[in-house]
Structures are given as structure tokens and as C-alpha cells.
C-alpha positions in Angstrom: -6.3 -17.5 7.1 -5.8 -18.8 10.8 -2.1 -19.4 9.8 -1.1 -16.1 8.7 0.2 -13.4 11.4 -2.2 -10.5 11.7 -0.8 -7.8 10.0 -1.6 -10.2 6.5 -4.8 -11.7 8.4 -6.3 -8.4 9.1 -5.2 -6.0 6.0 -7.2 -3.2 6.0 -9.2 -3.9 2.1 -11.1 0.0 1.9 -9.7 3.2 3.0 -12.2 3.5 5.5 -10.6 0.7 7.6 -7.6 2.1 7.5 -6.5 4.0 10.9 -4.4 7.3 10.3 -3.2 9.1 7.0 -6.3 11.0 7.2 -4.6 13.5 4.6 -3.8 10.9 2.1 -7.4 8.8 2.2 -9.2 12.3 1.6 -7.2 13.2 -1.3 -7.3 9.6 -2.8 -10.9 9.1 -2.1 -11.8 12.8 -3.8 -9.4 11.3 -7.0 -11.6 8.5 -7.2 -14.8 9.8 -6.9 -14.2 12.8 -9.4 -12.4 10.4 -11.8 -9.3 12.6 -11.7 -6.4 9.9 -11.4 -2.6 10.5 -11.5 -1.0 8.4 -13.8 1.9 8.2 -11.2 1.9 8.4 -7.3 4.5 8.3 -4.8 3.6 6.9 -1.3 7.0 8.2 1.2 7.1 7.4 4.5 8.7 5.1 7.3 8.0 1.8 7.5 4.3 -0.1 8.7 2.8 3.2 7.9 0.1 1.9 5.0 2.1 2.7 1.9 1.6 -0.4 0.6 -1.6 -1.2 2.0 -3.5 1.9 0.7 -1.3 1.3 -2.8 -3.3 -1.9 -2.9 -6.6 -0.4 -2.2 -5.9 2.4 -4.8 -5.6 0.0 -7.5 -8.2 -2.2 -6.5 -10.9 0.9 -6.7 -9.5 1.9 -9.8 -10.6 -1.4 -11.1 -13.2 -2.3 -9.2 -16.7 -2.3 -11.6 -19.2 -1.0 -8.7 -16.9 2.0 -7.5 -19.3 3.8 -5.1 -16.9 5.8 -2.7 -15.1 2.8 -1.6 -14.9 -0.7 -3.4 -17.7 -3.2 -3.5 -15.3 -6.3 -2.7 -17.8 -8.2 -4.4 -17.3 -7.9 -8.0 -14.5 -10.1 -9.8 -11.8 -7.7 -9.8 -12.2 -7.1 -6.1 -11.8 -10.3 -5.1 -8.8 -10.9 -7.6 -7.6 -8.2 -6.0 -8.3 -9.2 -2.5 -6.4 -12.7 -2.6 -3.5 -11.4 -4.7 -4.1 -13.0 -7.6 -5.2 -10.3 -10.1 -3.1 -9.8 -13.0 -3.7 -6.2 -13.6 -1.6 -4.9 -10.3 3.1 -5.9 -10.7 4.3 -5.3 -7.6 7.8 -5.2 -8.3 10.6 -5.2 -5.3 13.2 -2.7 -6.0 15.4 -4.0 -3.8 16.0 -7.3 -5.2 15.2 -6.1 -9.2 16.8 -3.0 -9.1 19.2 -2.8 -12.6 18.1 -1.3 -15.8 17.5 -4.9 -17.4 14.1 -5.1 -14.5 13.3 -1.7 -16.1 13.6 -2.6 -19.6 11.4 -5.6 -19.0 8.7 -3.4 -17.1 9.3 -1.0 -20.3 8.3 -3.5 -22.4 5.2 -5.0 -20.3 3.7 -1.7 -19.9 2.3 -1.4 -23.7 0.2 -4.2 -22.8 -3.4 -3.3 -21.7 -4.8 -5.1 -17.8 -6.2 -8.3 -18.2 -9.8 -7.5 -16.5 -9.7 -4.3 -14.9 -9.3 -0.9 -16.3 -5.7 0.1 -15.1 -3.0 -1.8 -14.9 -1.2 -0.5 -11.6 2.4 -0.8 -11.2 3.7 -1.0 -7.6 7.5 -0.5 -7.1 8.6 -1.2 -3.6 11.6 0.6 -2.3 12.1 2.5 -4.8 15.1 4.4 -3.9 17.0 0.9 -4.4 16.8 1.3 -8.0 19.9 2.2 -9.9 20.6 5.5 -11.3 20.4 3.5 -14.7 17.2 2.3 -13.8 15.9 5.4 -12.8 16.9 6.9 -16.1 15.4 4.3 -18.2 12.3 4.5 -15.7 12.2 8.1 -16.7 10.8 7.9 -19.8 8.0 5.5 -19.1 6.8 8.2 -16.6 7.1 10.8 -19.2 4.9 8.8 -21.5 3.0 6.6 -20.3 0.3 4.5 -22.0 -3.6 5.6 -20.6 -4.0 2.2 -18.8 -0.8 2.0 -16.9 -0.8 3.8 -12.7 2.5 3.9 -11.2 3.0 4.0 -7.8 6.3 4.3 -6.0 6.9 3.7 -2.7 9.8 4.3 -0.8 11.1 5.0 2.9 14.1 7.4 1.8 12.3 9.6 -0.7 15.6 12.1 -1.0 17.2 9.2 -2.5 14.9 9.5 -5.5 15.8 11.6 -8.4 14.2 15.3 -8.7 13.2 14.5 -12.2 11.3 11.2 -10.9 9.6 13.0 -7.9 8.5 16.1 -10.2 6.5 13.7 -12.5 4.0 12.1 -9.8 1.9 13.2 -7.3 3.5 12.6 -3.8 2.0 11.9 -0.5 3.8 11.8 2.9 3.0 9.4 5.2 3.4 9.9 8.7 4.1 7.8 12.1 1.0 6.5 13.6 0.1 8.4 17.1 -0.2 6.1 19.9 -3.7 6.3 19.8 -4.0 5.4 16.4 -2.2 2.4 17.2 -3.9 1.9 19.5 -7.4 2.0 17.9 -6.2 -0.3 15.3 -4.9 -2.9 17.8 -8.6 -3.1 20.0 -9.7 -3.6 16.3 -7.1 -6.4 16.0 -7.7 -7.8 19.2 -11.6 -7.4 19.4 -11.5 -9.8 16.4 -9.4 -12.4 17.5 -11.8 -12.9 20.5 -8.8 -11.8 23.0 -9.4 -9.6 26.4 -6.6 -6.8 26.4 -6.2 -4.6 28.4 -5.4 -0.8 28.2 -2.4 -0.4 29.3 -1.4 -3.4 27.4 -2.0 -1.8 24.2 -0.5 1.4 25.3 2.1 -0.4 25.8 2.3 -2.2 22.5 1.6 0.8 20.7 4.6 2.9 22.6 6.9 0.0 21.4 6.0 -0.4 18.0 7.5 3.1 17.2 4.5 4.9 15.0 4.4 1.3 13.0 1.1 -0.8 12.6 2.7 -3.7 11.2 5.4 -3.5 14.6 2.3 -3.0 16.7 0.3 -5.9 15.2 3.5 -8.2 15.1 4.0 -7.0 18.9 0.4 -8.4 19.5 0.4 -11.6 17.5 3.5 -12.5 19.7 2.1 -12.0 22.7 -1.4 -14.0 22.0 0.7 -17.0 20.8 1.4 -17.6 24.1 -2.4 -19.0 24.5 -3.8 -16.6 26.5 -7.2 -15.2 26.2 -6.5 -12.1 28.4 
């Protein structure tokens, strides 16, 4: 863990650790707890805002067996789902698998039931990279898709997506973080590497990381690779 940079070392693992997107975590948390899930989502919103993060979280509490308001990160789905290695969530990178022959393939996966869990979550990043083909032949696995399969799109140029793919999920905006969101999140950061920053250091961090987490934590790990402890 001590080699990863902080954004991946301290990834926020329940909704309630994540800072911001208010909107979105009440919604998603009121989903969960009155068992009324989509079976596709699309996360929009510019970049280091949590799309990914909280489409990770999503699919772990889908699965996890001791759902009580938030995962229990203790039960083996959790944990699979925690180090990456659970075979029930495809995250799929539009931007490098973006023809109709990646579709076809996720076409044909998606009649096959999760491994462990109870969903089988799909995560397409970038989604607006797909090809109109793709989106066409995507198109009818969101018309119809099997009861175990959660799609969830995520994308930083939602107008780019076709109407006809938007209309069939259920969309959340993500917003910029405020500088005091940032800013929360970054004493969090900080507090738990053991480092001494000051304020107007993480103002300043959190101005130049543009409304982005990722940016701001990046910003940070730079800065304490230098060796300093204040």
C-alpha cells in the first residue's frame, strides 16, 4: 500500500467517506436500502469528481451479504471487491475498447449470472468514446437486460451519448468539488499520512486542483515526496 499514490491508497470504500455529491449518495443510499435498483446508471461529470469511485461502491453494496446502510467490508464479496479482484464487477475502458466487436463480446458475457455476488455490475468508462456502432449494438442489451446484470456508464461529455442511451438509465450529475470540500478531504488525506499542513497550504492545493479530488490528492502526494513532515 505504501507504494501507491494517495488517490489509490486512500479510495474512499462507503459512501459515507466520500466528501461532496451529497445529491447522488442520498439517492444511491435510499436505492439500496429500499431495494429499488436501476438496472442502468449513468454517472456524468468532469473528471476526479467520484464517478468511478462511488460506481465501485454501488456495486460492492449491491453485493455485499450484510448490506446494513452501507457495506460491511467484512464479508467475502467486500473484500473481493475492495482489492479488485471480484469477478462479478467488468470495468471496461471505452476509450481503448470502443468498436462494436467489444460490444458483441460484452453482449455475449452478459447472459452469464456473477460468480459470488448477486449482480454482476458492468462499469463502462468513458463512455462517449464508444462508436455509434457500438452504441447501437449496446442499445439492445439496455433494452433487455438479464435481472443480474447493473450497467453503469460513466462519461465526462454526456451530450456525446445518444438520447436513446441516456433515456434508458437513470442519470446523476456530478459536480466540481468546492474548495472546502477539497479541502476536507485533503486534512483527511493528510491527517492519515501523519503530515502537519497547514491551512493555507491546503487552500492552496485545493484552488489548484480545479474542483478535482484526484488533482488535489496528486497535488499533495507531490508535495510530501519531498520528505517533509510539515
Amino acid at each position: 500500500m505504501d507504494n501507491l499514490v494517495l488517490y489509490r491508497k486512500y479510495r474512499p470504500q462507503k459512501l459515507t467517506e466520500i466528501v461532496g455529491q451529497e445529491h447522488v449518495k442520498k439517492v444511491l443510499t435510499n436505492s439500496l436500502a429500499q431495494n429499488k435498483i436501476a438496472h442502468a446508471y449513468l454517472f456524468s461529470g468532469p473528471r476526479g469528481s467520484g464517478k468511478t469511485t462511488i460506481a465501485r461502491i454501488l456495486a460492492k453494496s449491491l453485493n455485499c451479504t450484510n448490506y446494513k446502510n452501507e457495506p460491511c467490508d467484512k464479508c467475502a464479496n467486500c473484500l473481493e471487491f475492495s482489492s479488485g479482484k471480484s469477478l462479478d464487477l467488468i470495468e471496461i475502458d471505452a476509450a481503448s475498447n470502443r468498436g462494436i466487436d467489444e460490444i458483441k463480446n460484452l453482449r455475449e458475457n452478459v447472459r452469464f449470472g456473477p460468480t459470488t455476488g448477486k449482480y454482476k455490475v458492468y462499469l463502462v468508462d468513458e463512455a462517449h468514446m464508444l462508436t455509434k456502432e457500438a452504441f447501437n449494438a449496446f442499445l439492445k442489451t439496455l433494452e433487455e437486460p438479464p435481472a443480474h446484470a447493473i450497467f453503469i456508464l460513466a462519461t465526462t461529455e454526456p451530450h456525446r451519448l445518444l438520447p436513446t442511451i441516456i433515456s434508458r438509465t437513470q442519470r446523476f450529475d456530478f459536480k466540481r468539488l468546492s474548495m472546502a470540500e477539497l479541502s476536507e478531504r485533503l486534512e483527511i488525506v493528510a491527517k492519515k499520512e501523519g503530515s502537519v499542513v497547514d491551512l493555507e497550504a491546503i487552500k492552496l492545493i485545493a484552488h489548484e486542483a480545479d474542483g478535482s479530488a484526484r488533482d488535489a490528492e496528486s497535488l499533495l502526494g507531490q508535495i510530501m515526496a519531498t520528505g517533509e513532515d510539515h
